[in-house]
C-alpha positions in Angstrom: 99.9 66.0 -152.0 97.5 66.4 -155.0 96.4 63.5 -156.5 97.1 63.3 -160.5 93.8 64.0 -162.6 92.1 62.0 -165.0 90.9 63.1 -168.6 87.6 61.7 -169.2 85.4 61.5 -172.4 82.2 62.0 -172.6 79.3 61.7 -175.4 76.7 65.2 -174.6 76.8 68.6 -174.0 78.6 71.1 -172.0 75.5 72.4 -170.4 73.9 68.8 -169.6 76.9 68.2 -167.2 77.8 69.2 -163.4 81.2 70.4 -163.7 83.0 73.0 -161.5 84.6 75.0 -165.0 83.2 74.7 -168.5 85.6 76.2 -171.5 83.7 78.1 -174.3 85.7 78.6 -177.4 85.7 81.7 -179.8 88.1 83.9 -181.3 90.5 87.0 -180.5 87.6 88.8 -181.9 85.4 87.2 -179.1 82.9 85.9 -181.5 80.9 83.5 -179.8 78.8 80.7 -181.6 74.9 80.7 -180.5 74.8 77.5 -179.9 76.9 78.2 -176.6 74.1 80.5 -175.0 73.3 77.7 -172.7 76.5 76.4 -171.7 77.3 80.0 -170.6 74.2 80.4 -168.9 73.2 83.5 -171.0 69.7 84.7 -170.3 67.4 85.5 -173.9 68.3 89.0 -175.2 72.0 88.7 -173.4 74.8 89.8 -175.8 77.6 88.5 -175.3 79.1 91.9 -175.0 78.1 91.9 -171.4 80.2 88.3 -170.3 83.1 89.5 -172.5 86.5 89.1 -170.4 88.1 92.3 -169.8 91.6 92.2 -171.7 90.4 90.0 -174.1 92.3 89.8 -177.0 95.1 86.9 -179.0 95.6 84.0 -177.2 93.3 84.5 -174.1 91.9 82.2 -171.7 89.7 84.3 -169.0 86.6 83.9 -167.0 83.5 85.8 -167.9 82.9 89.2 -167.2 79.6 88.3 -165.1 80.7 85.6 -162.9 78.0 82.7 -161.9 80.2 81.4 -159.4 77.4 82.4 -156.7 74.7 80.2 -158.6 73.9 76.6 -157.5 75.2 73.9 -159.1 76.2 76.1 -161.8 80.3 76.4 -163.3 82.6 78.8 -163.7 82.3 80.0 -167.3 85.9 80.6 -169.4 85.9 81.9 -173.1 89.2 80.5 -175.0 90.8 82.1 -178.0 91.3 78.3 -179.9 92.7 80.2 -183.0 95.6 77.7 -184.3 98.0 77.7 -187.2 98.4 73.9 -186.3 96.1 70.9 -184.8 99.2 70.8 -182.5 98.6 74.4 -181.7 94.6 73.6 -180.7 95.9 71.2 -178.5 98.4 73.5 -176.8 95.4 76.6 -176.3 93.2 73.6 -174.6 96.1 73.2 -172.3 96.2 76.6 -171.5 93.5 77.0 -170.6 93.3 74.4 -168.0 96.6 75.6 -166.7 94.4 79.6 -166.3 91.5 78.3 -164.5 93.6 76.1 -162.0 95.8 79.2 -161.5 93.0 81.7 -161.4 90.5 79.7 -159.5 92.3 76.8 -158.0 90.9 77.2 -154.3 87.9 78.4 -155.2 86.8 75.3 -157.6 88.4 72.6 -155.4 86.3 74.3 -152.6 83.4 73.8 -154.6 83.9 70.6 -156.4 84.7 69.7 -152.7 81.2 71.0 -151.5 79.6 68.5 -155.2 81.4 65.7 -153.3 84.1 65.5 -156.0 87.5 64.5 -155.1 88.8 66.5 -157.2 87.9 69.6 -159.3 85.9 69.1 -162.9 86.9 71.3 -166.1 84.7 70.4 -169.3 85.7 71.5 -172.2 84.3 71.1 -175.7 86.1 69.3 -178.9 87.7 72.6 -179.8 89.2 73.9 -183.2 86.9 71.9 -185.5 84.7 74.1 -185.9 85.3 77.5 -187.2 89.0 77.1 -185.4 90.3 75.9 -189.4 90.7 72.5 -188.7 87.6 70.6 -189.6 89.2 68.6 -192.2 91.9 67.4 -189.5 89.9 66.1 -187.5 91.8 63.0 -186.7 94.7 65.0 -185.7 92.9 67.7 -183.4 91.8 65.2 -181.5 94.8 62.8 -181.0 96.6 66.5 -180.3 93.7 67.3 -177.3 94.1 63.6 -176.1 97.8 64.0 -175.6 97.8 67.4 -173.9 94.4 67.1 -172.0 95.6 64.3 -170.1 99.1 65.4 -169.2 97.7 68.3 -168.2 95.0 66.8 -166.0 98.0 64.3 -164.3 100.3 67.7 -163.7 97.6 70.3 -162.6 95.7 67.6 -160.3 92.0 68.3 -161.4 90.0 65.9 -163.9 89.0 66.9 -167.0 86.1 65.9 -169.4 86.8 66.6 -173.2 83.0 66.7 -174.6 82.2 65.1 -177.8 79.0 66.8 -178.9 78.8 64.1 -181.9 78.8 60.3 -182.1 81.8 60.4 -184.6 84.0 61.9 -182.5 83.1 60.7 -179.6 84.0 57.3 -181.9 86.9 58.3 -183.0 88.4 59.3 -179.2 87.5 56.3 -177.9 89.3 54.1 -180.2 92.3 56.4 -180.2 92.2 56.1 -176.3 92.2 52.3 -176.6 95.1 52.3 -178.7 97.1 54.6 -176.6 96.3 52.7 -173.6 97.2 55.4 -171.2 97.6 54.7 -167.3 93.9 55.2 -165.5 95.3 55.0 -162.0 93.2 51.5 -161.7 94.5 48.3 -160.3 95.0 45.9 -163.4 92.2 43.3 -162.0 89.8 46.4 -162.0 90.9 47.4 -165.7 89.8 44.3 -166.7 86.6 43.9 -165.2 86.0 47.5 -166.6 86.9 45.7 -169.9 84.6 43.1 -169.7 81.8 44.9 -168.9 82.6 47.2 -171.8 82.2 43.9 -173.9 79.0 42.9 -172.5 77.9 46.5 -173.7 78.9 46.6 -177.3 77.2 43.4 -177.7 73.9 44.7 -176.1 74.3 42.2 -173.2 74.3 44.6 -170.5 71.5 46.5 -168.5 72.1 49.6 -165.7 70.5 49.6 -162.3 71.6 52.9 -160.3 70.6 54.9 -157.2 70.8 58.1 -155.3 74.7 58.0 -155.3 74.9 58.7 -159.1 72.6 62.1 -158.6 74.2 63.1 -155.5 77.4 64.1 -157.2 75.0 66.3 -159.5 73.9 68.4 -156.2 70.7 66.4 -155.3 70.2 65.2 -151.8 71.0 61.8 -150.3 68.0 59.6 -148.8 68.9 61.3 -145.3 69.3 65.0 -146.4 66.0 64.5 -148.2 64.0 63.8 -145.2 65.8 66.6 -143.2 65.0 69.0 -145.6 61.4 67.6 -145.7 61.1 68.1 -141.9 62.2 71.2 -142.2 60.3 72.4 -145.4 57.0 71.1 -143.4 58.0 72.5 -140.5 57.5 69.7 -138.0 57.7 69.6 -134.6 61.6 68.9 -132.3 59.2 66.0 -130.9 58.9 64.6 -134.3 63.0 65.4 -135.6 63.9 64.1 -131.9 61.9 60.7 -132.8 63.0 60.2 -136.1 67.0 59.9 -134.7 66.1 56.4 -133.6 64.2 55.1 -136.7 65.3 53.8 -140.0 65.3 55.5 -143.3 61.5 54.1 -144.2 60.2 54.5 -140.9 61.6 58.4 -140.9 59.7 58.8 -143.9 56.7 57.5 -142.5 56.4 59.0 -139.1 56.9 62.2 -141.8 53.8 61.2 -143.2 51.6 60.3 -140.6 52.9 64.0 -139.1 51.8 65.5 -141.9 48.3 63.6 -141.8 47.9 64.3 -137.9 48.3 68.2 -138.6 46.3 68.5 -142.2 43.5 65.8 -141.2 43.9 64.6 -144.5 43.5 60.5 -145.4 46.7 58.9 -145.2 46.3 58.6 -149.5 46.0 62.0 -149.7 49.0 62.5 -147.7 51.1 60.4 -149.3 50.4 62.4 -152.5 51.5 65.5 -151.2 54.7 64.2 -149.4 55.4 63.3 -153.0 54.3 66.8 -154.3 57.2 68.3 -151.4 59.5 65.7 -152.4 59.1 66.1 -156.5 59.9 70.5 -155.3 62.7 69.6 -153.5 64.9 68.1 -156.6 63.4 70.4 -158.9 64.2 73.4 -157.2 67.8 71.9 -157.1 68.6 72.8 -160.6 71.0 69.7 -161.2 72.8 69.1 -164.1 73.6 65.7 -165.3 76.7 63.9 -163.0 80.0 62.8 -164.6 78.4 59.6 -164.1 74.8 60.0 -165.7 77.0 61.4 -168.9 79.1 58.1 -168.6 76.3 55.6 -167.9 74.5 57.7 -171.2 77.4 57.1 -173.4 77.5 53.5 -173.3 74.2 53.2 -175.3 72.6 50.6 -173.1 69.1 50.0 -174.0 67.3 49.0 -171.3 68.0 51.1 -167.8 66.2 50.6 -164.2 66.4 53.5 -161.2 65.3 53.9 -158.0 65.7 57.5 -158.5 63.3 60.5 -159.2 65.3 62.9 -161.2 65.4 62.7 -164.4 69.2 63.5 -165.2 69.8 59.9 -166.8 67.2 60.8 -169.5 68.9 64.6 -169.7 72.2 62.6 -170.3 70.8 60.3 -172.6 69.1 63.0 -174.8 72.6 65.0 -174.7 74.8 62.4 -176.0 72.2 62.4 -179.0 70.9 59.6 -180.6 72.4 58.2 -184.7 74.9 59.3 -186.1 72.7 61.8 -188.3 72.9 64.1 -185.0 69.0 63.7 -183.7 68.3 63.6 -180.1 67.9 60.5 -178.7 64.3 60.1 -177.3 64.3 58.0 -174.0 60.8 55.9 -173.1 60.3 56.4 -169.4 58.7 53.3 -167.9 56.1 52.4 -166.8 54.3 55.9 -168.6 55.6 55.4 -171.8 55.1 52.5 -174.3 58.5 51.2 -174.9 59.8 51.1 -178.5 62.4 48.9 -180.0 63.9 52.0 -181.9 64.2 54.3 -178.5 66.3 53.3 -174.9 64.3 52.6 -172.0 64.5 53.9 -167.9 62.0 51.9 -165.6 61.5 54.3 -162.9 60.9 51.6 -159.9 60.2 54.2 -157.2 58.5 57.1 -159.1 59.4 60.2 -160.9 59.3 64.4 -160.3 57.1 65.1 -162.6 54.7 62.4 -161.4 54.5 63.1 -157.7 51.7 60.6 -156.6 53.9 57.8 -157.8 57.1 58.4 -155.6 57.9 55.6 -153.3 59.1 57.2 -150.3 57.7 55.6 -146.8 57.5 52.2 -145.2 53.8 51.8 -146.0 54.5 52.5 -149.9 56.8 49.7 -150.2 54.9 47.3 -148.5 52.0 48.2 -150.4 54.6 47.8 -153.6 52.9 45.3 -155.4 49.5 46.2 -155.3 50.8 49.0 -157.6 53.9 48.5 -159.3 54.2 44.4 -159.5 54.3 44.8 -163.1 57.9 47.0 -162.5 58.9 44.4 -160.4 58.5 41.6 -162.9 60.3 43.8 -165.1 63.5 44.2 -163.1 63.8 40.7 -162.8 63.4 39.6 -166.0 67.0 42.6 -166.3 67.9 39.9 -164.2 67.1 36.8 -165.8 68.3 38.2 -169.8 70.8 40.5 -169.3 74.1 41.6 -167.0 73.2 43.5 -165.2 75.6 46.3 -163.8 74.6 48.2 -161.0 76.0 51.7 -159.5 75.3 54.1 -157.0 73.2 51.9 -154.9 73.7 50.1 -151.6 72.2 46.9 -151.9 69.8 48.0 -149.4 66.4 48.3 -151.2 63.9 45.8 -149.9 62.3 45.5 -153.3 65.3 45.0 -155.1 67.0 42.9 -152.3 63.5 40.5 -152.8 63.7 40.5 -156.8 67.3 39.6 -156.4 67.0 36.3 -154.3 63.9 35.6 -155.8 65.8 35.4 -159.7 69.1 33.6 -157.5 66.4 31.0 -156.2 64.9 30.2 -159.1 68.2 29.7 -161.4 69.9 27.6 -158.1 66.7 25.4 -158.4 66.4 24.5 -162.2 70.0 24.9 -163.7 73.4 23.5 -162.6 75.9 26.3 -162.6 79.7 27.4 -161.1 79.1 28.5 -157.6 81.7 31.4 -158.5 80.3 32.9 -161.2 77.7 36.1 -160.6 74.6 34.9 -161.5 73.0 38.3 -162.0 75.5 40.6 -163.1 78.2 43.2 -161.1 77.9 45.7 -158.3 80.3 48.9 -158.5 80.7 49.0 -154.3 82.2 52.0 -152.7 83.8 50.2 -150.0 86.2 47.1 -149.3 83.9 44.8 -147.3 84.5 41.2 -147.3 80.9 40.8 -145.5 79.0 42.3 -148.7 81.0 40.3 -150.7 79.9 37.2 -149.3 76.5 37.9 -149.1 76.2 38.0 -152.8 78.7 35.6 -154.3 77.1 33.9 -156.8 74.9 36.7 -157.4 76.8 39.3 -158.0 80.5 40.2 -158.9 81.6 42.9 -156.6 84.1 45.2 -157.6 85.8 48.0 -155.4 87.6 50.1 -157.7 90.8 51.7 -156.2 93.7 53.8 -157.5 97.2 52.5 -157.3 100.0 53.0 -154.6 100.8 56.5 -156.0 97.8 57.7 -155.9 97.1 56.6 -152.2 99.9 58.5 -151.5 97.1 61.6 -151.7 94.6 59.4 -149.4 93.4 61.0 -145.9 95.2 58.6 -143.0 93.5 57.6 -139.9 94.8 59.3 -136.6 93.7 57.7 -133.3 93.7 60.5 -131.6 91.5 62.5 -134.1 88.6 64.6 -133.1 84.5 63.7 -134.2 84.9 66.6 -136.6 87.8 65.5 -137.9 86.8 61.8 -138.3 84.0 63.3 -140.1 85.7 65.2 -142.4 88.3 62.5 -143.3 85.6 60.2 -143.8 83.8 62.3 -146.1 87.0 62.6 -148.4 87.6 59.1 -148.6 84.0 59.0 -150.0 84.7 61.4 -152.3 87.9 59.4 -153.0 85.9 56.0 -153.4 83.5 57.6 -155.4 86.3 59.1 -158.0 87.8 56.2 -158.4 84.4 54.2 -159.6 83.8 57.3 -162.1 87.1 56.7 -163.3 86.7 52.6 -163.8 83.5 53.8 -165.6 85.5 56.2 -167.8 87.0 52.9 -168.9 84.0 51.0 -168.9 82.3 53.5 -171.3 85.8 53.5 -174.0 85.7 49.9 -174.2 81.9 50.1 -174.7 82.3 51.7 -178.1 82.5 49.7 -180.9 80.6 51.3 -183.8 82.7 53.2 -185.8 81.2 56.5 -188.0 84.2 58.3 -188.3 86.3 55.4 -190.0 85.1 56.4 -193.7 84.4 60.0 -192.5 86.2 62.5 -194.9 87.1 64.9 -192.0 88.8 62.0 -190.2 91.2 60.8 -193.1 93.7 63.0 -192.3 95.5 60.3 -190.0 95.1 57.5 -192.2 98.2 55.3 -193.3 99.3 55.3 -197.0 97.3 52.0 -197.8 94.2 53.4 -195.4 93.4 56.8 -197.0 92.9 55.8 -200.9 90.7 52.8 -199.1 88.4 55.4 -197.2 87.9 57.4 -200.5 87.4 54.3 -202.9 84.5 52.9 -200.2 83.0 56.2 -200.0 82.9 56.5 -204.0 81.0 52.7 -203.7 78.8 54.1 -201.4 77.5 57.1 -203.1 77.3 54.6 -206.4 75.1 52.2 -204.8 73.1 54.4 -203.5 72.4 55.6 -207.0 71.5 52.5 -208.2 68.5 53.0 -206.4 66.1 50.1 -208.4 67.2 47.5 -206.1 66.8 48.0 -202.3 69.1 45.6 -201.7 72.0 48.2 -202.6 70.3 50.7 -200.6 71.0 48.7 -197.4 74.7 48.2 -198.7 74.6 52.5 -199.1 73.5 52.4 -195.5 75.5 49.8 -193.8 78.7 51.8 -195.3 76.7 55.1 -194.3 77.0 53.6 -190.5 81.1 53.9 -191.2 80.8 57.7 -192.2 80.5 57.5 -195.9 77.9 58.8 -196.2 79.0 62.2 -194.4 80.0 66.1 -195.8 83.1 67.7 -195.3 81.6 70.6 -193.5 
C-alpha cells in the first residue's frame, strides 16, 4: 500500500530544490519563458527547440526531449501546456500533470527519490497560469484552484508535491489560505500543535534554527560515515587503516584519517589537517546538491539568526531563493563568523566550518578538542541562541560534543540563578527521528522533544518487523522507516513554516482582489487610493512611513 502524499509550499525556486520531477509551464506553442533555463538545466546557447517533447501540442504534459534522468541529483524535467479559459481550468492542467509523470515515470522516480532517501517521490511545480497563462489578475483564485487539486492529487497518486511560490505575496497568500482550509497533514493532533507553536515563536522573531547533516543528506550529500569512507577511499589508504577504523568512533575515524595522511605526505599535522579539509570541501562540491525540501522549509520561515554544524552551503542557497522583501530582491545571508552581521540581512554561524573555506572545517578528534583555541567566540555565540531565543533544532543527533557542552553549560547556569517549572524546555525543541524515551529523559527540561508521526492510516503503509528476516532485509526495512521518520518531520515542518507566516503583502495587492467579499474588495481599493495619496503628500515624512506601512500590505503593487 502507497502512502497518501502531501502538498507542500514552499517560498524559492524550482532550480534551488532537490526534487525527483520539476514542471515547466509554457504554451501549445511551446514557448518557454527564459527565466526557466535553469530549472530545465539548459546549457548557454541551448534552444529550446532541442528539449521540446515530441507530440507536443494543446493540452500536453510530457518529459523533455533530452532526458537528464542520468545526471546526479538532477529531476526529471516536464513542460506543461497551462493554457486555461478558467482559474479552475489551471488548476485542473496542474493536476494533470502530476497524474503524467506518475504514470510515465512512476518506478523510475520512486526508485530515485528512494535512492535521495525520500519516502516518497517529490514533483515541484511552479505557481502556474499567472503569468502569461491570462490570469494574473485572478490571482486569489488560481491559487485557491492549485491548492484544491494539488493536494487531492498528491493524497490519490501517493507522491508529495511542492507548489513553488517564487514571490513573497503568494507565497503569503497560500499560506493563509492553507490555514483557513485546515486540510488533514497526516500528523498526530499533539504534533500539529507543537508545529503551531513553534510557528508562533517564529512570526514573532522568537525562534532560532540549529540543524545538521540530516537536513543535507536528503539533498544528496553524504552522512558523517559515508564522508569518511569516501575520504578513505579518495586518499587511497591502506585495508590496515579501513580495517582499524571499524572499531573507532566517528572522531577518532577521522583522525587516524589524518594522522594516515601525515605518516604518508610527511607533512605537519597543521598542514594536514588543512588538506583533509581541502578533500572534504571537493567531496560536497563535486556533489552538485540542490537545496533539500527541508533547507527550502527552514528558509521560508524568515528566521534571522541560524547556527549549523554543516559545510554546505544549501541553507544560504535556500535562503537567497525564497528572496528577500517583498519588492522581489535576493535576500543576502551573512555567513558567520566571515561576515559582519547586519541587522537588515539573516545570519548562519557556521560552528564547524564551511566549503569554500577548507582550513576551517572541523572534522577530527584533535580539532574539536582544540575548539576553543579557535572558535570560542562561535561558541559563545550559540549559547547566547540559547540563552535569547527558542531555539528549534533539526537534523542533528544530539551527539556533538561542543554543542552537547554549550547545552548543559546554558541549563547549568539558568538552574542555578532562576527558579523555573522543571517541565518546561529550558532551551528550545528537538525535531527527533525516533521514539526513545531514554533521549527524552536526558533532556527534559532542556529541550522539548518531539517525534513526529503519521496517523493510523498512514502506518498502514509502514515496513513491519519479521523475526525471521534476513541482515539484508533488516537493512532495507530499516532504511525505509528512516525515510519514513524523516518524511514525516518534513511534513510537521511544512506546517511549522504555514503557521510561520504572518505578514501579509497580498492583502491590498490588486491582483489578489479577485476573492474578496462584497465589503472586502471596495476596502482594498479605498486603502490603496490612501496610500498612493499619502505618498504624494510627500512634505511630511511622517505620511511617507504611513505610504510604506500600507505598501507592506500590497498597496503599493502593479497589476502586471
Amino acid at each position: 500500500m502507497t502512502a497518501d502524499g502531501h502538498l507542500f509550499v514552499v517560498n524559492g525556486r524550482l532550480e534551488a530544490l532537490s526534487a525527483d520531477a520539476v514542471v515547466i509551464p509554457t504554451d501549445a506553442d511551446f514557448r518557454v519563458e527564459q527565466w526557466w533555463r535553469a530549472a530545465a538545466g539548459l546549457e548557454p546557447g541551448t534552444p529550446w527547440s532541442q528539449v521540446e517533447p515530441a507530440g507536443w501540442g494543446h493540452g500536453a504534459a510530457l518529459p523533455a526531449r533530452t532526458s537528464r534522468r542520468a545526471t546526479k541529483n538532477r529531476p526529471e524535467v516536464w513542460f506543461l501546456d497551462t493554457i486555461a479559459t478558467t482559474p479552475e481550468g489551471v488548476g485542473d492542467a496542474a493536476r494533470r500533470a502530476v497524474a503524467a509523470i506518475v504514470e510515465h515515470s512512476g518506478d523510475r522516480i520512486r526508485a530515485a527519490a528512494e535512492t535521495a532517501g525520500r519516502d516518497l517521490p517529490l514533483v515541484a511545480l511552479p505557481i502556474i497560469g499567472t503569468g502569461y497563462g491570462g490570469h494574473r489578475l485572478r490571482r486569489g483564485q488560481v491559487i485557491s484552484a492549485l491548492l484544491a487539486t494539488l493536494h487531492d492529487s498528491a493524497r490519490e497518486l501517493g507522491v508529495d508535491v511542492a507548489l513553488v511560490a517564487s514571490n513573497r505575496a503568494d507565497y503569503s497568500a497560500l499560506q493563509h489560505r492553507r490555514r483557513m482550509l485546515a486540510r488533514p497533514t497526516g500528523l498526530a493532533a499533539d504534533v500539529i500543535a507543537r508545529a503551531q507553536a513553534l510557528g508562533t515563536h517564529a512570526a514573532r522573531g522568537d525562534l532560532a534554527l540549529f540543524f545538521g547533516a540530516g537536513v543535507s543528506i536528503a539533498a544528496g550529500l553524504p552522512s558523517w560515515g559515508r564522508l569518511l569512507t569516501e575520504l578513505v577511499a579518495k586518499l587511497e589508504l591502506d585495508d590496515d587503516v579501513r580495517e582499524r577504523m571499524e572499531d573507532l568512533g566517528p572522531l577518532e575515524q577521522a583522525e587516524l584519517i589524518q594522522v594516515a595522511l601525515a605518516d604518508r605526505s610527511a607533512r605537519a599535522k597543521s598542514d594536514t589537517q588543512k588538506a583533509l579539509g581541502d578533500r572534504v570541501s571537493r567531496i560536497i562540491r563535486a556533489a552538485s546538491a540542490r537545496p533539500s525540501l527541508s533547507h527550502a522549509l527552514l528558509a521560508g520561515m524568515r528566521v534571522r539568526q541560524a547556527a549549523t554544524t554543516n559545510y554546505d552551503r544549501l541553507y544560504e542557497q535556500a535562503v537567497t531563493a525564497a528572496g528577500g522583501p517583498t519588492d522581489g530582491r535576493p535576500a543576502v545571508i551573512d555567513r558567520l563568523p566571515w561576515d559582519r552581521a547586519s541587522t537588515e540581512r539573516p545570519w548562519l554561524l557556521k560552528m564547524h566550518g564551511d566549503v569554500e573555506h577548507p582550513d576551517s572545517i572541523v572534522l577530527s578528534r584533535s580539532s574539536f578538542v582544540h575548539y576553543d583555541n579557535r572558535w570560542k567566540p562561535v561558541g559563545s555565540l550559540v549559547q547566547s541562541l540559547m540563552m535569547t531565543k527558542h531555539l528549534l533544532v533539526v537534523g542533528a543527533s544530539m551527539t556533538d560534543d561542543n554543542l552537547l557542552r554549550f547545552a548543559y553549560e546554558v541549563a547549568g547556569l539558568r538552574a542555578s540563578v532562576t527558579t523555573h517549572d522543571p517541565d518546561a524546555p529550558e532551551i528550545g525543541t528537538v525535531l527527533h527521528l525516533a521514539d526513545d524515551a531514554a533521549f527524552s529523559r536526558l533532556w527534559k527540561g532542556r529541550f522539548d522533544v518531539v517525534v513526529p508521526t503519521l496517523d493510523a492510516g498512514q502506518r498502514d503503509a509502514a515496513p513491519t518487523p519479521d523475526p525471521t528476516e534476513s541482515d539484508d532485509a533488516r537493512r532495507l526495512r530499516e532504511a525505509a522507516e528512516r525515510r519514513r521518520a524523516a518524511r514525516a518531520l518534513t511534513v510537521m515542518l511544512d506546517v511549522v513554516a504555514m503557521h510561520a507566516e504572518r505578514e501579509a503583502p497580498h492583502l491590498l495587492d490588486a491582483r489578489y482582489v479577485d476573492e474578496r467579499s462584497k465589503e472586502a474588495a471596495p476596502l482594498v481599493a479605498e486603502l490603496r487610493r490612501l496610500a498612493k495619496s499619502a505618498r504624494a503628500i510627500g512634505a511630511d515624512d511622517a505620511w511617507t512611513q504611513l505610504a510604506d506601512s500600507l505598501d507592506q500590505f500590497g498597496a503599493g503593487s502593479t497589476d502586471r
